[in-house]
Structures are given as structure tokens and as C-alpha cells.
N, C-alpha and C positions, 0 to 999 in steps of 0.2 A: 540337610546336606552333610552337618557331622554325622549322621547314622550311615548315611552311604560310605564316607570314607572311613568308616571302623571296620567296615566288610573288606576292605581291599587290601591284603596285604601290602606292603611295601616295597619289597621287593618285586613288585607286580606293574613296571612299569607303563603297560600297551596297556592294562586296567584304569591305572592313575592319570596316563594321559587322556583316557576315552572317559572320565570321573571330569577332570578337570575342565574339557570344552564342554561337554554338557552343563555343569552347574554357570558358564559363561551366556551360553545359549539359554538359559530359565533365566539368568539375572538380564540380560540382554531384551527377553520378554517382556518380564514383570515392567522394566523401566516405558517399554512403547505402550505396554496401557495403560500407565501409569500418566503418559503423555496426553494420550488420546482420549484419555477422562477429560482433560483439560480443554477441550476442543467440544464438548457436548449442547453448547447454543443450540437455541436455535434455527438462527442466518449462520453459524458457524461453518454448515457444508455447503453455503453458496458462491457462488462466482463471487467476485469484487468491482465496484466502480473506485477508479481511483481518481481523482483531481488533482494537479501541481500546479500550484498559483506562485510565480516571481514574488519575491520581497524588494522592497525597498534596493534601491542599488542600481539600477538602471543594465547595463549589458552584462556586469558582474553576477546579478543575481539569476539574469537570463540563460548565464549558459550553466549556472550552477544549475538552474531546474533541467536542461539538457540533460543534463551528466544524473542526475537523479531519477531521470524518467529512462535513461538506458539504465540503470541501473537496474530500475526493476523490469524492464524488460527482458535483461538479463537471468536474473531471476528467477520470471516465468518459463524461459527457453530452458532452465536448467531441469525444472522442473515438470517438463510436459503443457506445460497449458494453453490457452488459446487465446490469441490476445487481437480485440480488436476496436483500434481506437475511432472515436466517436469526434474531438473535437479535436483542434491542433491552433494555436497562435503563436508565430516565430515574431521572435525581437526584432526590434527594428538593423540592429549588426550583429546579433549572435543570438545562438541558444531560443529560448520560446518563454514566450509571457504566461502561457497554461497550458496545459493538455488533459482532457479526459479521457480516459478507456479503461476497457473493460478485461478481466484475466477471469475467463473461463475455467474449470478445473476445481476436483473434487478441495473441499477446505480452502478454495483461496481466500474465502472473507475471513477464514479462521485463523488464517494468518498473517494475511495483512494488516488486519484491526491493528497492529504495532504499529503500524509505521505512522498514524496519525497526527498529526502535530507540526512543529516547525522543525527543520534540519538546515545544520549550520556550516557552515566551510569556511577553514581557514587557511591560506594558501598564498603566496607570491602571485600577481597578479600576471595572466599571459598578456593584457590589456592595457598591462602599464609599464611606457618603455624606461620609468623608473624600478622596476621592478620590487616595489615596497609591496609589502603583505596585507591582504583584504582581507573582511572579513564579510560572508554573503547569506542571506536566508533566503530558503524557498518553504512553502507550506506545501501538506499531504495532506488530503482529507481521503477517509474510505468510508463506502459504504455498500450494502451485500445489494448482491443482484439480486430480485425477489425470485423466486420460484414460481409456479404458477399455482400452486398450493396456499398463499398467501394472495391475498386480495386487497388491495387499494384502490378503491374506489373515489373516482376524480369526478365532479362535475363539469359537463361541456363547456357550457353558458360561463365557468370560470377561469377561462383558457383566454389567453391573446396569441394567437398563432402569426410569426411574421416570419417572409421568405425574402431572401436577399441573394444576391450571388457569394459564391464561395469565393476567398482569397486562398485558399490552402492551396494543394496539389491537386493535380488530376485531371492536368490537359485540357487544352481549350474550352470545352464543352462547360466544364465546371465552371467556366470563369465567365459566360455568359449567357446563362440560364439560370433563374432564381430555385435552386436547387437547394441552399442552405437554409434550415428551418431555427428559427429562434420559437421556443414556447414562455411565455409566463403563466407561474399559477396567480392570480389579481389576488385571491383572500392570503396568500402568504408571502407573496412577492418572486416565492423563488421561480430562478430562472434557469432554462437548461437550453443550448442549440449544442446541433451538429452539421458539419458541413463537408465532412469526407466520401459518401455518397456522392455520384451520378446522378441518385434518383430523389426525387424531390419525397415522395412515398417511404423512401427506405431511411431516408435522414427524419424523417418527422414520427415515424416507426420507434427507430432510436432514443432521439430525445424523450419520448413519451415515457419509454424503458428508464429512463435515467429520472424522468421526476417523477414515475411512481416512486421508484428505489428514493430519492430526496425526502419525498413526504412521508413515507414508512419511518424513515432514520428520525427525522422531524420531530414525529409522535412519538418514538419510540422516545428519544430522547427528554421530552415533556412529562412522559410517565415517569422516567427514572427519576429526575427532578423532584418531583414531586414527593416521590415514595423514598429517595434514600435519603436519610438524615446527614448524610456525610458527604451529599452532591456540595454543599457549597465550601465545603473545605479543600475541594479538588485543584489540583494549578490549570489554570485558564490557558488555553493554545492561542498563545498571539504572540507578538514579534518579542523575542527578549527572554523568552522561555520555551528556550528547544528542548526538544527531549532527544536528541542526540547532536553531537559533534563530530565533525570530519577535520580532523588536522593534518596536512599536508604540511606546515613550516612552522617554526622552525626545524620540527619530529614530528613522526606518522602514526598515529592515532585514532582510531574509532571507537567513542565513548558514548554508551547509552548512561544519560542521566537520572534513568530510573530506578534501573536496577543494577548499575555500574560495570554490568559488562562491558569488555574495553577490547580490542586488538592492538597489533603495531604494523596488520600487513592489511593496509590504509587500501592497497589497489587490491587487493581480493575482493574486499565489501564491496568496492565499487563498481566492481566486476560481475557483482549478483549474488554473491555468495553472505546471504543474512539469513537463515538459518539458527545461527547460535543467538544470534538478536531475538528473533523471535521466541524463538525459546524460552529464553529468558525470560523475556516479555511475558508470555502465559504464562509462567509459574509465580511469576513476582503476581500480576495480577488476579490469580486464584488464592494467594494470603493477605489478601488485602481486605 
């Protein structure tokens, strides 16, 4: 780039300026594959199953998982992708106990894989007409939709298939026909249902989809275990060890506590705009 700019006179400003956006457009380059090396998994260019399970906290933590699941549905919309949810449980006065679904779209497990872990809120209570400040967790888990390139192979004979009616949405029909499918896998225990389907077929369709994707991550997880020496040095995702912060009160705040990326415009983030999160996220975790 100094060799180009000893050619151009100075006096040469329509040169200097057409000098100057190029060598912006080559640095602008270099950094997006720079990025995109970072992204080379590979489940990295698959869809994503996501999970938001309530913490502790009864309505509090309820509607905080609300506010976290628009979030990234936010997210998705911002980004193009396809989102469609598999499982749905509303709190008994607000907000939802869990939700499963799916974000279709090139890299989404590539960059979801961030958000894994516990997410915290700290806030003035809408809930308390003392209006003292809470403090609430919900948990994320992801894991990639498989491809059909990948193969997980499930034994029949190790299934418990049960059918119930749906409590979710979806109009009469749903609410008195055993359409909603619960699957257990028995040798591992895990469990998957979905119940926002009509069709009894297309919910057990679903869930299947979702503990293949479970027992992949499963293994996959069992191998790394195994082989990295540094697994058990890792911080454990469970309540008390978030890996980011949402501070609404007393000041507005969005701190990833990994790699200490931070904001102060608290309603962007939750607006869908995580982006620089992730970011982060994959560069922090390709030096590690």
C-alpha cells in the first residue's frame, strides 16, 4: 500500500482519493475472511435449535425468558432467517417457562453457539408495586440442526413415544386431539416434545429432528471431554455463572463476561442487535 502511494503525486487529489477507498475496501476484505476463517466448523453452516429454560424466580424470571426469546427472534428477522418454533410453555401470569425453535439460515449455529449459557437481568421490577430491583436468569442452550449429510442413528425399540393434547395456541382443534408428541430416548433419558402442529405426524416429525440434533451434541460433547485436557478447567453453565449481563438499573448496560465486550444502549441488544457479541465471542474463542 506504501508502494501505491509513492506513485501518486500529491497534488493528485481525484488519484489520492480513488488510492485511499480502495486500500479501505482491501482492509475491509482482509478483515471478512479474516472473520469467516472463524466460522469453519463443522455444524458451523447449520441451522440452530435453541432452548430458553426460566431460572429460578417464579413470573420474574418468566418474562425475562419472554424478552430473551423476542430477542433473538429479533435477530433472526434482522438477518433473514427462518424461524420456526417447535415447543412453547407460557408462565402461569407472564412471560414462558421454555421455548424451543428452530433459526434456519446459512451460519446460524455459527453464531448462535454464543449465546449458550445463563443470561442475567437486572432491573426495577414491572411486577413489584414496591418497585425494588430484581435480579432474574434464564438459561440458552444451542445446538446445530444436523444436515442430512450427517447421520444419527437412533434405535426404535429405544423410543417411548407419548401423545397428549396441546395447551399451546392453535384453536380448538389443537386443544382436543392428541396431537402433541412427547419422545424419550430410555438409554439416555433425553427428552424432546413439540406441540405447535395440527398434525400429530408433523409434531413427532419435529421432535425426532430435535433429538437427533440432542444426541449428536451429546456425543459430540463426550468426545471433547475426553480428548481436551482443558475440559475440566472450563466454567460450568449453571445458575450463578452467567456469561452475560443485562443491566437496566440502576445504568444500562450489556456486559459479556467473557470476553468483556460491553454496551450502554441496553434496548438495542434487546432489540436483536448482538452482532458485536458474537463477534467477539468467536475471536475470543479461537485464542483460547
Amino acid at each position: 500500500m506504501n508502494e501505491l502511494a509513492e506513485i501518486v503525486e500529491s497534488t493528485d487529489t481525484g488519484s489520492l482519493k480513488s488510492l485511499t477507498d480502495e486500500i479501505k475496501d482491501i482492509r475491509l476484505g482482509v478483515k471478512k475472511l479474516e472473520f469467516k476463517s472463524l466460522l469453519g466448523g463443522k455444524v458451523d453452516r447449520c441451522g440452530a435449535i435453541l432452548s430458553i429454560n426460566a431460572g429460578a424466580g417464579g413470573t420474574e424470571s418468566c418474562d425475562w425468558s419472554a424478552i430473551i426469546f423476542r430477542m433473538y427472534l429479533r435477530w433472526a428477522e434482522n438477518h433473514k432467517y427462518q424461524v420456526d418454533i417447535i415447543d412453547q410453555l407460557s408462565g402461569e401470569e407472564a412471560g414462558i417457562k421454555s421455548a424451543t425453535f428452530i433459526v434456519r439460515g446459512k451460519l446460524a449455529y455459527g453464531y448462535l453457539k454464543s449465546e449458550i449459557g445463563v443470561h442475567r437481568l437486572v432491573r426495577i421490577s414491572p411486577f413489584d408495586s414496591n418497585k425494588r430491583r430484581h435480579t432474574s436468569f434464564a438459561s440458552v442452550d444451542v445446538i446445530p440442526e444436523l444436515d442430512s449429510d450427517i447421520k444419527v442413528d437412533i434405535n426404535e425399540g429405544d423410543l417411548r413415544i407419548d401423545t397428549y393434547r396441546s395447551s399451546g395456541a392453535g384453536g380448538q382443534h389443537v386443544n382436543v386431539t392428541d396431537s402433541a408428541v412427547r419422545i424419550t430416548h430410555i438409554p439416555t433419558g433425553v427428552v424432546v416434545q413439540c406441540q405447535q402442529e395440527r398434525s400429530q405426524y408433523k409434531n413427532k416429525s419435529s421432535a425426532m429432528k430435535v433429538l437427533k440434533a440432542r444426541l449428536y451434541d451429546r456425543e459430540k460433547k463426550k468426545q471433547e471431554a475426553a480428548t481436551m485436557k482443558s475440559y475440566d478447567d472450563k466454567k460450568r453453565i449453571e445458575w450463578g455463572s452467567q456469561i452475560r449481563s443485562y443491566v437496566l438499573h440502576p445504568y444500562k448496560m450489556v456486559k459479556d463476561h467473557r470476553t468483556d465486550e460491553q454496551t450502554s444502549n441496553a434496548e438495542r441488544v434487546l432489540d436483536g442487535e448482538l452482532d458485536g457479541f458474537m463477534e467477539a465471542y468467536l475471536k475470543w474463542s479461537a485464542k483460547k
